[in-house]
VMD Tcl script that draws the C-alpha trace (Angstrom):
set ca {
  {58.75 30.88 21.30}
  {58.06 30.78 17.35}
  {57.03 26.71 16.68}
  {56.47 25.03 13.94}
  {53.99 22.00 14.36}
  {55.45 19.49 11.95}
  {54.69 15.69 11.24}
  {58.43 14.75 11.92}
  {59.90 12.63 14.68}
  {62.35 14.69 16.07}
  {62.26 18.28 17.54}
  {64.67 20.71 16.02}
  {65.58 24.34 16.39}
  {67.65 26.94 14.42}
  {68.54 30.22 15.40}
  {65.51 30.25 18.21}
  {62.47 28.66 16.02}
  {61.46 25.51 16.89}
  {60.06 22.52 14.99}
  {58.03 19.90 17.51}
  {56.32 16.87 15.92}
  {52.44 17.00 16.75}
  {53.31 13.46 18.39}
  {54.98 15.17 20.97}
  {52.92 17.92 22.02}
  {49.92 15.26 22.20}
  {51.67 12.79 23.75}
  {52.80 15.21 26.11}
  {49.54 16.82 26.98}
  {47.94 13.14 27.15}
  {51.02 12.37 30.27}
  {49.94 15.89 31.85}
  {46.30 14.27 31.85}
  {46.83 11.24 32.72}
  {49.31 12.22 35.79}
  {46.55 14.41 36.77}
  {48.89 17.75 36.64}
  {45.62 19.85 34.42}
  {42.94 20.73 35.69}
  {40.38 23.21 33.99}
  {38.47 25.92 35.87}
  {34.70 25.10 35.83}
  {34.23 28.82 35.02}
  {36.63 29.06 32.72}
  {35.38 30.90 29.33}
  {35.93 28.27 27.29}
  {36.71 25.18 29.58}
  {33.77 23.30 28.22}
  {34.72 23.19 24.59}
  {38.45 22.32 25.61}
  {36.94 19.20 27.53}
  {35.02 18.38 24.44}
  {38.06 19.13 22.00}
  {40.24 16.86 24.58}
  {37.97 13.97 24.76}
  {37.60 13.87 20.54}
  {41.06 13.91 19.83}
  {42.11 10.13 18.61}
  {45.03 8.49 17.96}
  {45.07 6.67 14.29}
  {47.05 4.59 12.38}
  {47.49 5.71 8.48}
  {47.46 2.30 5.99}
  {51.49 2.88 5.90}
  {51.29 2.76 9.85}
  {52.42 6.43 10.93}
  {50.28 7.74 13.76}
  {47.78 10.86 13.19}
  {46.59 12.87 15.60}
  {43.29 14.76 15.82}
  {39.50 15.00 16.58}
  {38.51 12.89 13.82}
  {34.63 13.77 14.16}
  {32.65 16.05 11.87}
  {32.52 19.35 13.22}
  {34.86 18.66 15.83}
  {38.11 20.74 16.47}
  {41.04 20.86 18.05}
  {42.75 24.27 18.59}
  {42.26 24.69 21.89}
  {44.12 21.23 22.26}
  {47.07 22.43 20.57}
  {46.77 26.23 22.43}
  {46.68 24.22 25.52}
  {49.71 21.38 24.14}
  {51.65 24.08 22.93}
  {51.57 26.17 26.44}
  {52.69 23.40 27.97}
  {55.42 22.28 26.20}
  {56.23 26.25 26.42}
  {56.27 25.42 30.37}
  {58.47 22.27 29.92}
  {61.41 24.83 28.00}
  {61.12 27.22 30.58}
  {61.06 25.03 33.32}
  {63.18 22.09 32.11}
  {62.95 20.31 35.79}
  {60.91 17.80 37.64}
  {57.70 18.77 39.32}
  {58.15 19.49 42.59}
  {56.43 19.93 45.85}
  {52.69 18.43 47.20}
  {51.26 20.55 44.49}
  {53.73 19.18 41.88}
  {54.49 22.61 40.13}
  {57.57 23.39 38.18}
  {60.58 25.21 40.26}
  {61.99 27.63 38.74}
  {63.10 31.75 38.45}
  {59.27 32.07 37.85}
  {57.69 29.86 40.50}
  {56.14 32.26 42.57}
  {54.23 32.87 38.93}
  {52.79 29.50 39.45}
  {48.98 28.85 39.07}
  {46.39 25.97 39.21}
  {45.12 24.49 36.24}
  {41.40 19.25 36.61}
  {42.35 16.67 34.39}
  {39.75 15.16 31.24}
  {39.65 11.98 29.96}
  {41.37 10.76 26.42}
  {40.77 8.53 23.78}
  {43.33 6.15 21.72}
  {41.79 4.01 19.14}
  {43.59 1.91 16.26}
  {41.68 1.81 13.41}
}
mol new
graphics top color blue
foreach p $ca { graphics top sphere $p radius 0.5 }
foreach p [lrange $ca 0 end-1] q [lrange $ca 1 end] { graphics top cylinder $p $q radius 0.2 }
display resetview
């Protein structure tokens, strides 16, 4: 799915490209933590760095009071944030229903395609 990552308000799509505000795939990761529904393989490659990346990305206001989102330390990034906030809004297009089931994955076509994935802490500070 081609995206666009845009400072907007509103997610739009033409012709199959998308445009989603960086609000939403934040806020939607940030629900998907909170609710407990990531969780990150201790072995995975580079599971370490995505905890870091998660737990240094802040929520701002700008002096004309829009929101900005992103790890707001020196040095610090966030790609693997937005890789991981882009897959899962991905998931939520594919599999546009609730969560279902003990193990509270998506039901779909591609269920059976399923896989686990622990949840990090987040940070929201008005400056």
């Amino acid at each position: 799915m081609p995206v666009t990552i845009t400072g907007g308000q509103t997610e739009t799509t033409d012709q199959g490209f998308y445009r989603v505000p960086k609000r939403d795939l934040i806020i939607g990761l940030q629900v998907l933590l909170q609710r407990g529904g990531l969780q990150i393989a201790k072995g995975l490659e580079h599971g370490r760095k995505l905890v870091e990346e998660l737990e240094a990305v802040e929520v701002r206001m700008s002096p004309a009071g829009n929101e900005q989102y992103a790890a707001w330390r020196e040095g610090t990034h966030d790609d693997l944030v937005f890789a991981v906030a882009l897959a899962y809004w991905s998931a939520k297009k594919a599999y546009p229903g609730e969560l279902q089931g003990n193990d509270r994955w998506w039901t779909g076509r591609h269920q059976d395609d399923a896989g686990g994935c622990s949840g990090s802490g987040w940070r929201s500070r008005k400056d």
